[in-house]
N, C-alpha and C positions, 0 to 999 in steps of 0.2 A: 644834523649837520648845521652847525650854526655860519654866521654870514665871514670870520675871518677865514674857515676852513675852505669854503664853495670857494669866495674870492681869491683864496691862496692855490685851486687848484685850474680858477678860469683865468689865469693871468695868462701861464705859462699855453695853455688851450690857444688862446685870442691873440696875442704877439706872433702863434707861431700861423694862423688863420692867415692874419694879415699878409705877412710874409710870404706865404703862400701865393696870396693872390697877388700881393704885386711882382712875385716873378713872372706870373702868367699873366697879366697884364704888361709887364715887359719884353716879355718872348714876343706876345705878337705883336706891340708896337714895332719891335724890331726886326721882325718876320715882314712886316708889312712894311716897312722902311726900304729894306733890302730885293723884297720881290718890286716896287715901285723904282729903285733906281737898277734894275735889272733892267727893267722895261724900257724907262726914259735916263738914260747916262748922261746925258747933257743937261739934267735938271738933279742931278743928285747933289751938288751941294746945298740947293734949298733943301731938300728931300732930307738930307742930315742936319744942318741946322734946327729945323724942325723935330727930328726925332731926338737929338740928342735935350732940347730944351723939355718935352714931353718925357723922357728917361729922368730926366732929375725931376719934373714935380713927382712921378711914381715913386723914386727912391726917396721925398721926404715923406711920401706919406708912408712910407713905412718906417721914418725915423720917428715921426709922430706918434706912431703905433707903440714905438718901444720907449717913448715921454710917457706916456698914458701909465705905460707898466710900472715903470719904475713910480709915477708919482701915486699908483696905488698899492702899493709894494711898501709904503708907507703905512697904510694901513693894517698890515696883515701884520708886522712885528710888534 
């Protein structure tokens, strides 16, 4: 197996790895969001400001993930 073939088959592997973990990296940010202003409701607008600003660094790094792909997706054609 030479190196375009491995890299044409770990792309599609590693984007969807990622993927992967930052949903569950998002579940429980957001699990953990929502059991905290269960608890304290008179602090959940920090509580969501907070999580939501945490939600979007998780969702670029999985944009990142799928720049990586594509700019090695270059390589493989």
């Amino acid at each position: 197996m030479n190196f375009v073939t491995s890299l044409a088959l770990a792309l599609p592997i590693g984007v969807g790895l990622a993927a992967l973990g930052c949903g569950i990296g998002l579940g429980n940010a957001v699990r953990g969001a929502m059991e905290a202003m269960g608890r304290q409701p008179e602090a959940s607008a920090k509580i969501q400001t907070g999580m939501i600003i945490g939600a979007a660094f998780i969702e670029a790094l999985t944009i990142y993930a799928l720049l990586v792909v594509f700019l090695f997706m270059g390589r493989v054609a």
